[in-house]
MDAnalysis code that builds the backbone (N, CA, C; Angstrom):
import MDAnalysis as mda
import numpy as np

u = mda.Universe.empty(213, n_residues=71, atom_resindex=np.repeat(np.arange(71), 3), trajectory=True)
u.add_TopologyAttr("name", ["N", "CA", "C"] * 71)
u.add_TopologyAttr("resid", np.arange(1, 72))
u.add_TopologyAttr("resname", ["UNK", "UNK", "UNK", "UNK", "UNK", "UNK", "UNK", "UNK", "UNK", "UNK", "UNK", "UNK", "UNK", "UNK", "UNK", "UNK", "UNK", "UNK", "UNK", "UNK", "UNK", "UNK", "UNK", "UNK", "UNK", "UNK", "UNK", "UNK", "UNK", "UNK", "UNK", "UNK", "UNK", "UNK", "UNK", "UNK", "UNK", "UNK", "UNK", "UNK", "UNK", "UNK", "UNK", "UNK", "UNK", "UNK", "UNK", "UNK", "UNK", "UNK", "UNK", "UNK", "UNK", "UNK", "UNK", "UNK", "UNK", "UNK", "UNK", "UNK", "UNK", "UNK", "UNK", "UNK", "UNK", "UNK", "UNK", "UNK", "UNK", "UNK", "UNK"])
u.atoms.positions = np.array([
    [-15.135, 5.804, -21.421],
    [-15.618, 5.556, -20.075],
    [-14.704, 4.569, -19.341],
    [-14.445, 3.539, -19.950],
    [-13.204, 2.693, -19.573],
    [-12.127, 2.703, -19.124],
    [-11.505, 4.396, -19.932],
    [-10.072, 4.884, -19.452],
    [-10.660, 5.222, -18.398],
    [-11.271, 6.098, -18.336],
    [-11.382, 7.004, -16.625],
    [-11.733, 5.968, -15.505],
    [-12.532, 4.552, -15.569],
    [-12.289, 4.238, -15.020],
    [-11.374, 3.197, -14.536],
    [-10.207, 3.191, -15.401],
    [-9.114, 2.560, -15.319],
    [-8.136, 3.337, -14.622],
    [-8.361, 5.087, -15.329],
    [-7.705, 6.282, -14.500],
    [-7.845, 6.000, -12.740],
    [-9.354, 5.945, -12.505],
    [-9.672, 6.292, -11.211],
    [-9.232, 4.725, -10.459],
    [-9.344, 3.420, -10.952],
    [-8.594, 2.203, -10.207],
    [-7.242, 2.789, -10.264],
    [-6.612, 3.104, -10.849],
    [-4.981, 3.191, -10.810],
    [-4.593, 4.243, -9.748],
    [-5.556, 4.968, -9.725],
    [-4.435, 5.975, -8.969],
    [-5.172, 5.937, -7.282],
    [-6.143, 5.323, -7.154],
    [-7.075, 4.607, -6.138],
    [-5.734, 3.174, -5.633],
    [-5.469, 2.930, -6.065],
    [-4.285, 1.700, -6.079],
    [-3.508, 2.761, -5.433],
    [-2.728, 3.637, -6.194],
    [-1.640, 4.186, -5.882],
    [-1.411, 4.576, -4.367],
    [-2.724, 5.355, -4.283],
    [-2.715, 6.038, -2.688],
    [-2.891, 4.762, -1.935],
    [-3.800, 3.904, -2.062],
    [-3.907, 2.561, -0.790],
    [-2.218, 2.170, -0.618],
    [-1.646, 1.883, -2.137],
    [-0.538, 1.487, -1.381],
    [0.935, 1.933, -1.153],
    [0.656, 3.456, -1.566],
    [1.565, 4.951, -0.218],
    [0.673, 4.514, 1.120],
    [-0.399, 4.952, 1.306],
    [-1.042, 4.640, 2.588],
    [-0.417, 3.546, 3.616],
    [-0.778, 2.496, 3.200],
    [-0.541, 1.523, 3.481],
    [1.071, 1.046, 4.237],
    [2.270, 1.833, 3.250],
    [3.470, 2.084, 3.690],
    [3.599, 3.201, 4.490],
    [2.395, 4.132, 4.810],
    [3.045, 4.828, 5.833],
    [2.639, 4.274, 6.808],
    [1.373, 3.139, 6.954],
    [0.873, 2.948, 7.677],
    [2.249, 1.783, 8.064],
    [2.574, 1.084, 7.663],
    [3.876, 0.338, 7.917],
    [4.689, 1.010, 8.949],
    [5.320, 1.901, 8.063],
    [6.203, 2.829, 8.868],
    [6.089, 3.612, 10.713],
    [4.604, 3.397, 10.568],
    [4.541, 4.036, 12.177],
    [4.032, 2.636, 13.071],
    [3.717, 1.545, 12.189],
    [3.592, 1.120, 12.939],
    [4.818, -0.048, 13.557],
    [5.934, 0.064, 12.912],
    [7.480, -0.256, 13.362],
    [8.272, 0.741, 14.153],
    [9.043, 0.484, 14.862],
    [9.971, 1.002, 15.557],
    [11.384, 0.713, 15.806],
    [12.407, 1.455, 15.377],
    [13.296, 0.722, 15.896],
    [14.604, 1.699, 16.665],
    [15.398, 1.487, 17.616],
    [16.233, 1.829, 18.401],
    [17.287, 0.989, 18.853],
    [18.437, 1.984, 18.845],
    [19.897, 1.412, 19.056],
    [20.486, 2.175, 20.263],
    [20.559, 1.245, 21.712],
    [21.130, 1.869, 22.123],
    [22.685, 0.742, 22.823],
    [23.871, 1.432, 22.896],
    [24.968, 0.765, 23.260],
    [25.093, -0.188, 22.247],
    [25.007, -0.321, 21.020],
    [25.373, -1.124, 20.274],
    [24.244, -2.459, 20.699],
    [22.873, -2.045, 21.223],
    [21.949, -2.937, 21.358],
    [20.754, -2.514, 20.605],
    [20.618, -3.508, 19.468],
    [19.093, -2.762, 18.345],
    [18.161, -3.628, 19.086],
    [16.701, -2.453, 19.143],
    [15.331, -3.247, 19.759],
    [14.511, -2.601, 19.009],
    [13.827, -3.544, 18.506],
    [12.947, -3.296, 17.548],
    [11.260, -3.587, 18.317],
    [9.923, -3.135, 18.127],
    [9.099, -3.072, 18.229],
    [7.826, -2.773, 17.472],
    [6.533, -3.559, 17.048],
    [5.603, -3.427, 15.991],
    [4.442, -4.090, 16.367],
    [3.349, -2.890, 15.776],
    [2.380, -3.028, 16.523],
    [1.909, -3.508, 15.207],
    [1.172, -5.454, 15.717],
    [0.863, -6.456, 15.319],
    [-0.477, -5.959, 14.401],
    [-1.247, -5.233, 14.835],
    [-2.637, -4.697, 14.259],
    [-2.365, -3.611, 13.107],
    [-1.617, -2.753, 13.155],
    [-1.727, -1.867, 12.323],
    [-0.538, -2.369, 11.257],
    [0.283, -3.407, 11.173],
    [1.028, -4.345, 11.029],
    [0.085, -4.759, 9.678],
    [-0.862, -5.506, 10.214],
    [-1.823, -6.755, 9.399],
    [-2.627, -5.290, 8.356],
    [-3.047, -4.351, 8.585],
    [-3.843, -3.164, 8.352],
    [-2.505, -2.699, 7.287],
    [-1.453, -2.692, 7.378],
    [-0.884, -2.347, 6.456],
    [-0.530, -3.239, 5.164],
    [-0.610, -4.501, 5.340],
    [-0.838, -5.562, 4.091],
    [-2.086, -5.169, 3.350],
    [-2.779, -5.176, 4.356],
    [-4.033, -5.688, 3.496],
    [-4.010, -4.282, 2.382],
    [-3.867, -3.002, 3.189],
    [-3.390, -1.730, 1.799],
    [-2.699, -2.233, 1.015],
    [-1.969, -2.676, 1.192],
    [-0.785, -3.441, -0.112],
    [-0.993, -3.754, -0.666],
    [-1.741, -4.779, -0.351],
    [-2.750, -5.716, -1.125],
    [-3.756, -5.012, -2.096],
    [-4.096, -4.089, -1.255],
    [-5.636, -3.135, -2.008],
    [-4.626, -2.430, -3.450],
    [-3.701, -2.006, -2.906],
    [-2.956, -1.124, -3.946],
    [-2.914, -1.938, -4.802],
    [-2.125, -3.106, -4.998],
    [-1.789, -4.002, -5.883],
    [-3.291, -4.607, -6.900],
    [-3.979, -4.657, -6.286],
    [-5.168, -5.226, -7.060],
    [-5.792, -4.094, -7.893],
    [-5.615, -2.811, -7.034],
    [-6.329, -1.389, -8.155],
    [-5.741, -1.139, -9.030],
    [-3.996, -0.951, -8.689],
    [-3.207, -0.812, -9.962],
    [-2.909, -1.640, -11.203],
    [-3.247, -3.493, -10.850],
    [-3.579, -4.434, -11.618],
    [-5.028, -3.826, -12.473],
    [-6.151, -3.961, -11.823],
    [-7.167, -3.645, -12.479],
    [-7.121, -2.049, -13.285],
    [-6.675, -1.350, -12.746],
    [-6.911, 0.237, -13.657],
    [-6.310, -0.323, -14.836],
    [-4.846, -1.028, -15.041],
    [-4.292, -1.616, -16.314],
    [-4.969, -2.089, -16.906],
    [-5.850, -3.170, -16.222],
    [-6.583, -3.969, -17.216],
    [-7.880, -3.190, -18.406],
    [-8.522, -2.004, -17.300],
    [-9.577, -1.506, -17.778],
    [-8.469, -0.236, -18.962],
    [-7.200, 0.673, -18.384],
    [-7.127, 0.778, -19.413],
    [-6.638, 0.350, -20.651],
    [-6.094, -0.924, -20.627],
    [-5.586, -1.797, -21.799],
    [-6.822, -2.114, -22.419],
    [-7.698, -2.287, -22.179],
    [-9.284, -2.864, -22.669],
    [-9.543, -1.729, -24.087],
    [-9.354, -0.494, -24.111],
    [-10.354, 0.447, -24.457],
    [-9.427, 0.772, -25.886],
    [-7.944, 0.538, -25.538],
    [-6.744, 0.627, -26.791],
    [-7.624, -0.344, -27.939],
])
């Protein structure tokens, strides 16, 4: 019972923090024009993409833990 739910934290981790980087990704911008880079990022979906990071990092910590437990 332990593995699976070590299975289901880990890969619950995994997607928050793909998610999370795509959520990164749209919410940056960047453009070059004339040898002038301008960059732009939207501050909210910005903070919304840590905190996935964050989520990822703590599921994929914990699925380890639960399945190291059961070995």
């Amino acid at each position: 019972m332990n593995k699976l739910i070590g299975l289901i934290l880990l890969l619950a981790g995994i997607a928050a923090g793909v998610y999370g980087f795509q959520l990164y990704q749209d919410a940056t911008a960047d453009i070059s024009i004339l040898g002038l880079d301008i960059s732009a990022s939207d501050k909210e979906a910005t903070q919304q993409a840590y905190i996935f990071f964050g989520l990822g990092v703590v599921g994929v910590i914990a699925g380890l833990i639960f399945w190291k437990k059961t070995d």
